[in-house]
VOKEDREN-889007 format. One line per 4 residues: number of its first residue (from 1); their letters; for each residue x, y, z of N, C-alpha, C, O, CB. Coordinates in steps of 0.05 Angstrom, whole numbers. Glycine has a CB too. Example, Ala and Ser with C-alpha at 12.3 -4.5 7.8 and 13.67 -1.06 7.14 Angstrom:
1) AS) 264/-114/156/246/-90/156/264/-66/156/285/-66/169/226/-89/181 | 257/-45/142/273/-21/143/258/1/157/268/23/161/282/-12/114
END
This chain:
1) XXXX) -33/25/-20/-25/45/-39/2/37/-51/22/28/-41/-22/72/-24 | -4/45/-82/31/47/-91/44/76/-86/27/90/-97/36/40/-128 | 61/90/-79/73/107/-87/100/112/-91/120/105/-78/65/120/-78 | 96/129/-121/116/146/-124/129/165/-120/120/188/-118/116/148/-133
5) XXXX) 157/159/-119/165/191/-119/189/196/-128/208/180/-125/165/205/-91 | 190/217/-141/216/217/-160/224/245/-142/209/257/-127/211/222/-201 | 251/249/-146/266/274/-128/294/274/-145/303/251/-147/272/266/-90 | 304/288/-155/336/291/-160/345/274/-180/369/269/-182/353/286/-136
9) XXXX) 320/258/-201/335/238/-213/339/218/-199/357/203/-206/357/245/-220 | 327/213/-183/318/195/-172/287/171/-170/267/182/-162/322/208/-158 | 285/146/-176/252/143/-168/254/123/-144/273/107/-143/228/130/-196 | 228/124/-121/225/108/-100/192/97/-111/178/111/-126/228/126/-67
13) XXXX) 187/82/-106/161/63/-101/157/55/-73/173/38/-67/163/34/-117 | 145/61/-56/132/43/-40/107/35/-38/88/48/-47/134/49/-22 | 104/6/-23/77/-11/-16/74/7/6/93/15/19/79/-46/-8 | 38/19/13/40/18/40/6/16/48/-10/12/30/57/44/51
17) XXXX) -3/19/72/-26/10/73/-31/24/104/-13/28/121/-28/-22/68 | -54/29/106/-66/44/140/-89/28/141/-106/22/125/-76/85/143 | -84/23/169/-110/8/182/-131/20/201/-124/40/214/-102/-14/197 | -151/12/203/-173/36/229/-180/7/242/-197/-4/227/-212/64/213
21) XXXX) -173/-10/268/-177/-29/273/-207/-20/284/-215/2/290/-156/-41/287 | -220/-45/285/-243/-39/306/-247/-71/320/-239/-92/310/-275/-25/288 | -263/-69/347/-265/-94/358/-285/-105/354/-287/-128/364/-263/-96/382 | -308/-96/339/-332/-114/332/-348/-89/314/-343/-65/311/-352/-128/365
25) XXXX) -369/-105/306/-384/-102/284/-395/-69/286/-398/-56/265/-407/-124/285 | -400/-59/311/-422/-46/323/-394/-14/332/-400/9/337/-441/-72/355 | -370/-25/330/-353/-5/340/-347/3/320/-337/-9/301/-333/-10/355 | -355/39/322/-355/53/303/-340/81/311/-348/102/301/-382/54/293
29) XXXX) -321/81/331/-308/92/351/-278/106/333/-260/91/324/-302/67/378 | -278/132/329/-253/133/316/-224/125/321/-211/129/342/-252/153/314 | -219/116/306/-193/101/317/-159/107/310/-153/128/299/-197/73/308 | -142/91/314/-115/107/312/-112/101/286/-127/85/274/-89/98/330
33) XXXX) -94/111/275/-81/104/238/-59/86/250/-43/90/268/-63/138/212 | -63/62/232/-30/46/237/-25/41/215/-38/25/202/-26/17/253 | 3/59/202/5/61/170/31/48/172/49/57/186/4/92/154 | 34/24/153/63/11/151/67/17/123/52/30/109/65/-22/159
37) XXXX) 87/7/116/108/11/82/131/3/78/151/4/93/116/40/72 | 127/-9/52/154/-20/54/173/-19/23/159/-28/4/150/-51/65 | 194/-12/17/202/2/2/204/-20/-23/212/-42/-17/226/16/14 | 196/-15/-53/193/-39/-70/218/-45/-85/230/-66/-88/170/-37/-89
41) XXXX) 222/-11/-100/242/2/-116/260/22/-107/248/38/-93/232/13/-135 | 279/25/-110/290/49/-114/325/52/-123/346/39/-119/283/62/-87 | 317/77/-137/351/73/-160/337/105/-176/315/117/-176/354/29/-194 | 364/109/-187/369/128/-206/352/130/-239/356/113/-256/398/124/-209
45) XXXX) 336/152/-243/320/142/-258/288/161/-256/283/181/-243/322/112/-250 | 272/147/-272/247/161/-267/222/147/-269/226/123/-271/247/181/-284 | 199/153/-270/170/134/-272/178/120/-295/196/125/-311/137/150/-275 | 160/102/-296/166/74/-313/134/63/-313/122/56/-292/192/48/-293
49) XXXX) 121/62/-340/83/46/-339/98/23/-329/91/11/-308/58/37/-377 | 124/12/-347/125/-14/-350/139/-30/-327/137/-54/-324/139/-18/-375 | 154/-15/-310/157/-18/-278/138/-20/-258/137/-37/-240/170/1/-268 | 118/6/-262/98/11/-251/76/-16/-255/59/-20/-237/91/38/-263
53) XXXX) 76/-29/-270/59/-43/-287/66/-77/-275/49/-95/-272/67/-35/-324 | 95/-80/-269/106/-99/-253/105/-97/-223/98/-118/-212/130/-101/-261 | 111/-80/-210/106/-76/-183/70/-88/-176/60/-108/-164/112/-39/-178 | 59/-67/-188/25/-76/-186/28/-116/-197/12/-129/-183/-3/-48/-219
57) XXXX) 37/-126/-208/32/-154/-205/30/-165/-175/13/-177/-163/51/-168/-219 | 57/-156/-168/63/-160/-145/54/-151/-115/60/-160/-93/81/-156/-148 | 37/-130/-124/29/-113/-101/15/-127/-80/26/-128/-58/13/-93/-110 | -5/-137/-84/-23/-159/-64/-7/-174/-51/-12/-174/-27/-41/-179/-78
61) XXXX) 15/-190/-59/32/-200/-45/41/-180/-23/35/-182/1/53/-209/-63 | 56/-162/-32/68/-146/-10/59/-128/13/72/-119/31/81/-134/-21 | 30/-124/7/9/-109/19/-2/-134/38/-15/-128/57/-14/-95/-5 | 3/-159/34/-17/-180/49/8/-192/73/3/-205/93/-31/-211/22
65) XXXX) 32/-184/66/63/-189/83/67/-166/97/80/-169/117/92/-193/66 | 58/-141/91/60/-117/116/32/-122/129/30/-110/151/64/-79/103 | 10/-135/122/-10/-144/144/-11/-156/157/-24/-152/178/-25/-149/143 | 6/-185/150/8/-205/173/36/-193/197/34/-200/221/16/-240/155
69) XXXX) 47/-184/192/72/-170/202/62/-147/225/73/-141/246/88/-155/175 | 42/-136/215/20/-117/233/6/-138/249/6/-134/273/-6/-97/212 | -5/-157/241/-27/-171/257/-60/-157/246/-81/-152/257/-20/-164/293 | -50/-157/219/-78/-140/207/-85/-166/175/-66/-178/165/-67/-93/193
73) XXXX) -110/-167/168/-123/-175/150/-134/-149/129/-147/-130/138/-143/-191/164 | -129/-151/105/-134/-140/87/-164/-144/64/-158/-150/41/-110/-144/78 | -183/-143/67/-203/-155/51/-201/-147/28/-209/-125/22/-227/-153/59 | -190/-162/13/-193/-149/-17/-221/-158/-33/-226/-152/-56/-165/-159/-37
77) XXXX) -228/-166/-25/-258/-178/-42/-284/-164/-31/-306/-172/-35/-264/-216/-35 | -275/-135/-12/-298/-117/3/-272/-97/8/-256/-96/27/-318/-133/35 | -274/-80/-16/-254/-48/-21/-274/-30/-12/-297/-34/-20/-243/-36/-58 | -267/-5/9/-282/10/16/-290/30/-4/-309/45/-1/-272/18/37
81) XXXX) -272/31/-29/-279/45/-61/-263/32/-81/-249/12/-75/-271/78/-64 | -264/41/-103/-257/34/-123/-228/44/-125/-221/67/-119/-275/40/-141 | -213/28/-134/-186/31/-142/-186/53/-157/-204/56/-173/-175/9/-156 | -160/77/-154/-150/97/-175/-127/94/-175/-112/86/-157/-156/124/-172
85) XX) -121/102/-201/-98/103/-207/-90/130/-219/-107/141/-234/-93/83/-221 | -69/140/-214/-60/173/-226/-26/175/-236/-18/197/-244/-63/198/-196
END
């Protein structure tokens, strides 16, 4: 996920991402949330396409460095849905 958040004249961006580990194919066992994040932007100010628009270059990078840091793999080439954006 990217998010935003603006407060006081303020904007934050963070990377962040939740995992549902499982141990094999067949385990379908509900599991814990392990949600990491890590902060991209933040400063005085407000949303930005064209900030917004630079961060997302970068995003995969930073989403694939809070996974190895977890001990988690990210499949981006098998998304459980389709990307939105709002």
């Amino acid at each position: 996920m990217l998010i935003a958040d603006c407060e006081a004249g303020n904007i934050r961006y963070e990377a962040a991402e939740s995992f549902f580990p499982h141990n094999n194919e067949e385990d379908f066992a509900v599991s814990y949330d392990a949600y990491f994040s890590k902060v991209l932007y933040e400063a005085k100010g407000r949303r930005s396409k064209k900030r917004e628009e630079a961060l997302m270059q970068e995003f995969q990078q930073h989403i694939d460095e809070l996974a190895r840091e977890a001990k988690g793999t990210v499949y981006w080439e098998k998304p459980l849905r389709e990307a939105r954006r709002g």
